[in-house]
N, C-alpha and C positions, 0 to 999 in steps of 0.2 A: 335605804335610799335608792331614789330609782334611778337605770342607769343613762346617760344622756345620748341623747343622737341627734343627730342632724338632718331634714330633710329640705331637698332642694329643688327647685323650678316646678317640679310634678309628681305629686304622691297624689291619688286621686281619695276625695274626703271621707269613705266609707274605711278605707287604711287607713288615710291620717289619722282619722280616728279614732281608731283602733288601739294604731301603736302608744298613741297620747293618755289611753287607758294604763299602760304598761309600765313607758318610758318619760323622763323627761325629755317633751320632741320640741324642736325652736326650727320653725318654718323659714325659710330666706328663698326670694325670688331675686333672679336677673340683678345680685349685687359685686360690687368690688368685692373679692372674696380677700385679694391679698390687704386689705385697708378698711374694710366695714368693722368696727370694734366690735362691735355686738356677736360678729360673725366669728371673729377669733378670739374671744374670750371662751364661746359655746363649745368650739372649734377644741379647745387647749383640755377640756372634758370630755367630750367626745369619745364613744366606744365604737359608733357604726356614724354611718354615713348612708343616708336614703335618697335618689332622685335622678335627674337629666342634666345631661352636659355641663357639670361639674369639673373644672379642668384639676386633675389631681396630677400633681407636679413635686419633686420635692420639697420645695418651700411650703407647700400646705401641711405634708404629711409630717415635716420640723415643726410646726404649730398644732398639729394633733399628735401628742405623745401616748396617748392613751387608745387611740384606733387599730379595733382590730378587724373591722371589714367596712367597705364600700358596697354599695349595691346600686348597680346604674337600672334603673327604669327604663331599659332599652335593652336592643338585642348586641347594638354597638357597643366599644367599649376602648373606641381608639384617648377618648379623654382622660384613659386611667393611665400611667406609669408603673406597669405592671413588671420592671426588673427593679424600680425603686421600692415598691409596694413588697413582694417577696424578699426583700433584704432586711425589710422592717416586720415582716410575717403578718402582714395586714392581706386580707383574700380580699379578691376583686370579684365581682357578679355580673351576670348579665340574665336576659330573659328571652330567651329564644323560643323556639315552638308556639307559643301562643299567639303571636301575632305574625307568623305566616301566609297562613289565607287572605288575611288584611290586608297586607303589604302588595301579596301576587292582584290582588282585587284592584287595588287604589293603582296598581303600575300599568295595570292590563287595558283598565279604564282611560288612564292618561293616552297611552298608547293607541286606542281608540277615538280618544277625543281629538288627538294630533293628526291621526289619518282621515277622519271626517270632518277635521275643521269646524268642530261642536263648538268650543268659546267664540272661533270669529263670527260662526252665522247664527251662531247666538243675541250677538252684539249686531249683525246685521236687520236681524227680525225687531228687535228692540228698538235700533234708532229708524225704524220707520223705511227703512231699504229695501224692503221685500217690496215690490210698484208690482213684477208680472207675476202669472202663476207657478212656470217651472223658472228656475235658476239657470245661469248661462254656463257656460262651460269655463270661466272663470273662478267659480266657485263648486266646482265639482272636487270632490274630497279624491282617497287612495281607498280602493279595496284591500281588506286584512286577512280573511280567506285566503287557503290555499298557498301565501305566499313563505317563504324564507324566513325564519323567527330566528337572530341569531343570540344565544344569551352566552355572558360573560360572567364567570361565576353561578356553576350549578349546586350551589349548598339546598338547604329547606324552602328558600324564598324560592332562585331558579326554577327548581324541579314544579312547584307551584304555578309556576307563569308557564314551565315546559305543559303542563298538565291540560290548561288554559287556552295556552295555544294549539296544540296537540288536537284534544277531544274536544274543543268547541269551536272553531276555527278550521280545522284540516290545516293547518300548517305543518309544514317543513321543520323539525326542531334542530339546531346545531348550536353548538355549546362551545366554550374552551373552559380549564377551568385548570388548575396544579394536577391535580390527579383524574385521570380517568372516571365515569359514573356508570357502571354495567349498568346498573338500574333504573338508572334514565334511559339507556338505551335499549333495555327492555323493553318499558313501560311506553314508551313514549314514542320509540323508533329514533332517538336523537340520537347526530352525529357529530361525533368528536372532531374538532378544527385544530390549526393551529389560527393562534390571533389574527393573523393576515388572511389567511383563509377565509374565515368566518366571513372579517370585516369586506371582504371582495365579492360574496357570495351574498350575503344577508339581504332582506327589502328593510329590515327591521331590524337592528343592534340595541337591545339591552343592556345595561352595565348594572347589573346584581351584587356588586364584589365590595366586601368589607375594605374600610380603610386600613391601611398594616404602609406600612414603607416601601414594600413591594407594589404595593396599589395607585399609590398616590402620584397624582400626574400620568395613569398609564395610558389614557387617550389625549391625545396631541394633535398636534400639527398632520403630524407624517399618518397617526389611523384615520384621521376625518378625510385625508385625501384619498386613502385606501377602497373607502365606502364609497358605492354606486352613487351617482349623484343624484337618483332619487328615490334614495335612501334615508330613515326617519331613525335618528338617535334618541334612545329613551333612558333618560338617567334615573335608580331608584336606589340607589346605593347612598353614597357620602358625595358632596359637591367636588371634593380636595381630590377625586378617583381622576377628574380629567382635566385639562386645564382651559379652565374657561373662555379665555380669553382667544384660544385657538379654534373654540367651538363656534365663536360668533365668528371671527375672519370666515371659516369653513360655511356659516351658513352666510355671510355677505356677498360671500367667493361664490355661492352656487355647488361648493364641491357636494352638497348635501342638500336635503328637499326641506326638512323642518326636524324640529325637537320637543321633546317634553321630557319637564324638569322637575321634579320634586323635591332638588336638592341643587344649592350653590356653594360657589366657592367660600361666599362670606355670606350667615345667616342673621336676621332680617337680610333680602336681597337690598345692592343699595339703591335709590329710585332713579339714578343717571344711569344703572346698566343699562345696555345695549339692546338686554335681551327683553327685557318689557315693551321696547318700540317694536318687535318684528312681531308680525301677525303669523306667522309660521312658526310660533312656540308658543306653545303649551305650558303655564306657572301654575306653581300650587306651592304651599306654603310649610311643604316638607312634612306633608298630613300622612305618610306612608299607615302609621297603624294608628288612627285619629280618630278608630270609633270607641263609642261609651262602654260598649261590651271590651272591645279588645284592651284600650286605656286601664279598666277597672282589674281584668284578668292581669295583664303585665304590673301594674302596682301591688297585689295579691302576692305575685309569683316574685317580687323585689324583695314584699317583706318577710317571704318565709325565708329567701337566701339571706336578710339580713340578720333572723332570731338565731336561727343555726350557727351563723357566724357570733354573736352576741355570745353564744352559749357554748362556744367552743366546738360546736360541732361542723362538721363539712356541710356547706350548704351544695344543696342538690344543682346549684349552676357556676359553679367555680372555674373560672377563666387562667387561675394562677394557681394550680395544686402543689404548686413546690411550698407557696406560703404553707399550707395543711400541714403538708409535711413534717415542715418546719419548726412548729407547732406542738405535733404530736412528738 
């Protein structure tokens, strides 16, 4: 009998199909996870778990008695309950390194677009507004060159965007980040801050940084006033990293010039926020690693952490090795 698993919101169909060769696979998109029958009947069989933003909570994992691994289709992996999950000796996964470049690409891009004011005179050429030949000084963007790049959170991603900014730009790199990077600061000539620092110094504030409890809410009120006031905040991390609602007062207030966002506080963003009326931000619909090649490679690399796990073995992206452990 084959063994059942579960895949959710994003397994991309060259995997799906794959594993549907193997396993018994029962696909569920964007459902009530705690109420859909269908879902916790599969759910109560259950050996692994494949896919995105899956909320794994105790009441799930009471309803899979049988699971012994998750594998998030992402690099994130704040949706797992990872001190619940190693009490139960269930491994949690994630999929880092491959979708790197992607990410620093789509951030670097945003970050770009926000200082050239590419969507609004986008939208200017389109509805017919362009009347002279050169544009007034109204519509003149920021230069990106040469200035202050400050990143928050130098993991794989950081070091990517340092790289970016670095050798294609002649930017200034300065970092904050838990520990030290010699090797950014190598490579790249970046300089370690403290947060205040950074944020005082920067033309340009990144926030790179995993959601963890340490993370969340860690730009506010008091960092947005900290930043030059025209200064460009670029979010590429999780929405929950700063609080939203602080980042619109700050760009209402002037204490900031504009923003780009690839990530909110609450996902679909809702169509009353604030931040779709202001022409000084920058949306995108949390495409960080959204191409065909990256998509297919991160599904790939979900489902080899999920057979390993399936088969009792450590899968090569384990986020919680005490479950392993536990285990063996």
């Amino acid at each position: 009998m084959k063994k059942k698993i579960i895949a959710y919101n994003r397994v991309e169909k060259p995997v799906l199909d794959d594993l549907k060769k193997k396993y018994d696979v029962r696909f569920f998109k964007n459902i009530d996870t705690k109420n859909d029958p269908e879902f916790l009947e599969h759910l109560s069989e259950s050996e692994g778990i494949i896919g995105l933003e899956l909320p794994v909570d105790a009441e799930l994992l009471d309803n899979g008695p049988n699971l012994k691994v998750i594998s998030n289709v992402s690099v994130g992996y704040n949706n797992l309950d990872l001190d619940e999950m190693t009490k139960r000796q269930i491994m949690g996964t994630n999929t880092p390194g491959v979708l790197t470049d992607t990410v620093a690409d789509t951030v670097f891009g945003i970050l770009a677009a926000t200082a050239r004011r590419i969507p609004e005179l986008d939208q200017f050429v389109k509805n017919g507004e362009w009347q002279t030949e050169a544009v007034g000084s109204e519509h003149y963007g920021i230069n990106i060159h040469h200035k202050p790049l400050g990143i928050i959170g130098m993991g794989r991603i950081g070091k990517a965007i340092a790289q970016r900014g670095h050798f294609g730009f002649d930017m200034d790199i300065l970092y904050h980040s838990r520990t030290r990077k010699p090797d950014a600061e190598q490579t790249f000539n970046a300089a370690y801050r403290t947060l205040d620092q950074l944020l005082e110094e920067s033309d340009f504030v990144c926030m790179i940084t995993p959601l963890t409890p340490e993370t969340e809410g860690m730009i506010g009120k008091r960092e947005f006033q900290k930043m030059k006031k025209s200064a460009i905040f670029i979010n590429g991390s999780r929405g929950k990293t700063i609080v939203e609602q602080d980042l619109i007062e700050a760009l209402k207030n002037g204490d900031i010039t504009a923003a780009g966002l690839d990530v909110f506080e609450n996902e679909p963003i809702e169509p009353d926020n604030p931040l779709l009326n202001m022409k000084n931000v920058v949306t995108t619909p949390h495409i960080g690693s959204s191409t065909h090649e990256t998509e297919l490679a991160m599904s790939e690399l979900a489902a080899e952490n999920l057979e390993a796990g399936l088969n009792g073995k450590r899968p090569p992206n384990l986020v919680n090795p005490a479950a392993f452990e536990k285990i063996e």
